[in-house]
N, C-alpha and C positions, 0 to 999 in steps of 0.2 A: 504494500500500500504506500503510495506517497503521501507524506506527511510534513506539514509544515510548521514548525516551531516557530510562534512570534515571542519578543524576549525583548527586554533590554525598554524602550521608548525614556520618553522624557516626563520622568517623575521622578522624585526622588528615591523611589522605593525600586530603581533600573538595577541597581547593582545584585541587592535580591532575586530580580527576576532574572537577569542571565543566569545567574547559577541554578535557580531550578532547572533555564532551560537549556542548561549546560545537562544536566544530569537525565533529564527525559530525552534529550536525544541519544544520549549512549545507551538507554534502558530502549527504546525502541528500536533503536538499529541492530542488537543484539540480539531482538527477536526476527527479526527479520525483515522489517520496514527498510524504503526506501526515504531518510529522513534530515531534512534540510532547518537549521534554525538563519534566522533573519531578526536583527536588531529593528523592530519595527520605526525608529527615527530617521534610520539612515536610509537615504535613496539608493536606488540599484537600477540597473541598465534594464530596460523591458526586452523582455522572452517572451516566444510564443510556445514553450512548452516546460514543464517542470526539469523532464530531462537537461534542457538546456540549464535552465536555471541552478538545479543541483551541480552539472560539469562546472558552473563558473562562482558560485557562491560556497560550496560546501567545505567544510574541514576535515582532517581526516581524526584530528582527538577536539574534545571541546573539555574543561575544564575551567571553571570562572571564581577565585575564590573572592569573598565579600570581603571589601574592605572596613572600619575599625569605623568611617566616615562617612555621610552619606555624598553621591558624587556634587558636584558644583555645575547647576542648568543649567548659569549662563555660559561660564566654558564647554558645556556641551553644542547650545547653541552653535557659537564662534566657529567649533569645529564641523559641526554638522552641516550648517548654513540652509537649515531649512528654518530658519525663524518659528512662530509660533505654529505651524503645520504641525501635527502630532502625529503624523503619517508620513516617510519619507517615500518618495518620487517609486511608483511603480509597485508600491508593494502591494495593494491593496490587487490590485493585477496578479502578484504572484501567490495570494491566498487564493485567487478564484482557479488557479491551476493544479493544486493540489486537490487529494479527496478528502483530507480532515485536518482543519487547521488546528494546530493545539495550542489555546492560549497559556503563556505561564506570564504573563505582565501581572503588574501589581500597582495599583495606586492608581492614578488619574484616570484617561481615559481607557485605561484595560480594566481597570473593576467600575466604573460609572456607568455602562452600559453604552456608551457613546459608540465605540469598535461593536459591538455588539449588534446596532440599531445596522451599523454600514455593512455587515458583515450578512445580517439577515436582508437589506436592500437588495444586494447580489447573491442570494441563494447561494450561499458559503456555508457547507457544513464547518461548525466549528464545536470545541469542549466548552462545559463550564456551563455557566447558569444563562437564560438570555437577558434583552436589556430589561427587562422591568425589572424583575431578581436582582440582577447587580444595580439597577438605578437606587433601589430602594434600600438595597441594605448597608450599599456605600452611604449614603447620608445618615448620619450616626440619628440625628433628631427624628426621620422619617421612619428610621428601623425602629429607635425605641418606643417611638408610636404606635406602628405595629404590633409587638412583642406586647405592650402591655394589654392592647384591645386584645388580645390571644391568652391574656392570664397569664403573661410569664413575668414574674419577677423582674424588674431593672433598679441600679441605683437611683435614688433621687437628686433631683436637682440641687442644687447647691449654691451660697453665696459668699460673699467673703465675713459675710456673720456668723458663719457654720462651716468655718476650719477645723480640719483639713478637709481643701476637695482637689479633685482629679479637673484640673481643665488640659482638653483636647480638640483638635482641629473637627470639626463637621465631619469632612470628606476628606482619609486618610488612614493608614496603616502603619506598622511596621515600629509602631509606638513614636513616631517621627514628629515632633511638635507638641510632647505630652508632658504633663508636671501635675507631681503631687507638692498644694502648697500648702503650708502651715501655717502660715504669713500673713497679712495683709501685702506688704513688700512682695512675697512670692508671688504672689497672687496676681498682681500688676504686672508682674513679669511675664506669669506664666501667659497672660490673655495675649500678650506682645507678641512670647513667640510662637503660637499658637496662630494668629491670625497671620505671621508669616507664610504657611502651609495654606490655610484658608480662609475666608473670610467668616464664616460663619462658626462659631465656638460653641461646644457642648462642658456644662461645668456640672458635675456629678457630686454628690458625696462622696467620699472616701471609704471605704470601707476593708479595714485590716483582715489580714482573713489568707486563705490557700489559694493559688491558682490553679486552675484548669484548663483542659480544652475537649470537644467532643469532637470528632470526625463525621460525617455524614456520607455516606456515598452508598449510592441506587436507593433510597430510601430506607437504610440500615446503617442504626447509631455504631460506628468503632468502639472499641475500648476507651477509659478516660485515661489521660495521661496529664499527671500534674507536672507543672514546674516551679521548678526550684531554684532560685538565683544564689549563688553563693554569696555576692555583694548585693544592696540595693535591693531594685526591682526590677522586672523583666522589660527593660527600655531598649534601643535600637540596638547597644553593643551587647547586652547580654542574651538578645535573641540568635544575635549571629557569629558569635567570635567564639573559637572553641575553650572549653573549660573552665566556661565559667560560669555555665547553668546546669543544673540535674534534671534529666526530665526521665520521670515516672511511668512507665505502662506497662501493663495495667497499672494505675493509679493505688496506691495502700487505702483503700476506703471500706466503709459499710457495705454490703450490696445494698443496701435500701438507699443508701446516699446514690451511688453512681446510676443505679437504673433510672433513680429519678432524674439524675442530671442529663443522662442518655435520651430519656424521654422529653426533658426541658427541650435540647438539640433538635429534635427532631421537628417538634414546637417550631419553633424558632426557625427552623429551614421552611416550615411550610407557612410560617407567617408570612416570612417576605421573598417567595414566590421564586424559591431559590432551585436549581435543578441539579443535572446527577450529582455532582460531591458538593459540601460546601463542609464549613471548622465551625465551632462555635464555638467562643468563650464564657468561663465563669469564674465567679468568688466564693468562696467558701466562707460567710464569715467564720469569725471567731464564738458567736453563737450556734454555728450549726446549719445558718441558714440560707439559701442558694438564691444570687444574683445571677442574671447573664446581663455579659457586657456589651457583647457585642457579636455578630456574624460576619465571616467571610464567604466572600462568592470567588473568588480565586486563591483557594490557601496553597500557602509555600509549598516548594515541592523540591528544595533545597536537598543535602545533606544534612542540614541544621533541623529540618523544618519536622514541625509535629505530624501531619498528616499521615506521613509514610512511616514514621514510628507508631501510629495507631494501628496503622495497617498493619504492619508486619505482625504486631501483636494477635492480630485477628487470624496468622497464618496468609498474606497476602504479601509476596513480596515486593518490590518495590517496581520490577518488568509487571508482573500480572497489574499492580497497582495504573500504570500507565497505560496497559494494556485497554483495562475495566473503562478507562475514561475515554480512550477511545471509541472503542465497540459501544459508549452508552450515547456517545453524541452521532455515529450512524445511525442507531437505534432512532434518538427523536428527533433528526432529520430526514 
């Protein structure tokens, strides 16, 4: 099958996404696909057939490690020279020549449903949820609107009268623009950098407590698997720099706790109209009592990343796991 890996674009969260789609192309081509990834920013010479396109674009190892930093847009820009296009020259051409595109972007418009809306325009099979799913659960305020009209549990809003709270970006991942403040002072900060990322700010309560995460995929919750940061909390470097988070799975919990959190997930994937896989996050408080934070419609597919440690848990390894997400976006295309 030819298979087209998109990866990389212009968001902050690029560096994450080549390395997943560094990793799903050696997990697919090992099965036996015919498998091309494309930095979806950068422009490419138009082709009138994949063959062609794979002889002139393809590598023969791909390996991406994440740097410590998130990259810098404007020297992406500079270098790219496609200004605020989010699409570089030809590629959208080179998704319609493939038979299954595999999204692995992260952040802007690879999880806002925007690629998604362009992508079902041209009768592009592609993985992942479509745009409404991603429209919705990318904006933190419109998911947790959802989520609660569905009965699930979310933190409460929060203001700088009711320190500590979590302020973060609207529309964003990867913990990129996030602060726990305890401050009045922090707090001011935190709304600054925060609306760096976006314009629009979500300010929660705080709430001390364990982290989680649920996996989703074909409509069947993964194992839980908690994290564990050895410093801090689980912010951009400790999601992706090795050794310096423990993550759990199966999760050391009650059964009563995790089926419920499983069953929260599953909630919450069908609140916000999410398709084959998506992650869901949660809190544990310190009471006992279960928050969800939030949902993903494109979760990592890293070496770091939780998805594929839920999976393998489940006995899926990380090929089949790749595998699965293809065969489920033929399926509902």
């Amino acid at each position: 099958m030819n298979i087209l890996v998109l990866a990389g674009g212009l968001s902050p969260e690029r560096d994450v996404s080549l390395a997943s789609g560094a990793q799903v192309v050696k997990a697919l081509r090992s099965i036996g696909h015919c498998v091309l990834l494309l930095d979806a920013y950068k422009s490419i010479e138009a082709t009138i057939s994949f063959e062609s396109l794979y002889d002139t674009y393809a590598q023969d190892n791909y390996t991406y490690p994440i740097p410590a930093q998130e990259p810098n847009l404007a020297e992406l820009k500079a270098q790219f020279g496609n200004g605020e296009d989010l699409l570089g020259k030809h590629v959208l051409n080179a998704c319609k020549l493939a038979d299954v595109v595999f999204l692995a972007l992260h952040g802007a418009y690879g999880e806002n449903g925007q690629l998604q809306a362009a992508l079902d325009l041209h009768s592009v099979c592609y993985t992942g949820s479509g745009h409404v799913g991603c429209a919705v659960s990318m904006d933190k305020h419109i998911a947790k609107t959802l989520m609660q009209a569905a009965g699930i549990n979310c933190p409460p809003a929060a203001t700088k009268q009711n320190l500590p709270a979590v302020i973060k970006p609207a529309n964003g991942g990867s913990s990129l623009g996030v602060t726990i403040a305890h401050t009045e002072q922090e707090y001011h900060a935190a709304l600054v950098l925060a609306r760096q990322y976006d314009s629009n700010v979500v300010v929660e309560q705080y709430i001390p407590g364990r982290e989680f995460s649920v996996g989703v995929l074909s409509d069947k919750a993964l194992p839980v698997i908690e994290i564990c940061p050895k410093a801090g909390w689980f912010d951009y470097a400790n999601k992706y720099q090795a050794n310096v988070t423990d993550e759990i799975c199966p999760a050391d919990l009650p059964e009563k706790i995790a089926i419920q959190m499983q069953s929260m997930a599953l909630a919450a994937h069908s609140a916000l109209h999410l398709g084959s896989y998506s992650r869901v996050d949660f809190i544990l408080s310190e009471q006992n009592k279960l928050f969800c934070l939030e949902a993903n419609s494109l979760p990592g597919l890293s070496p770091a990343s939780l998805l594929p440690q839920e999976a393998a848990a489940a006995g899926i390894s990380y090929e089949d796991l790749c595998e699965q997400i293809v065969q489920l976006a033929l399926e509902e295309k």
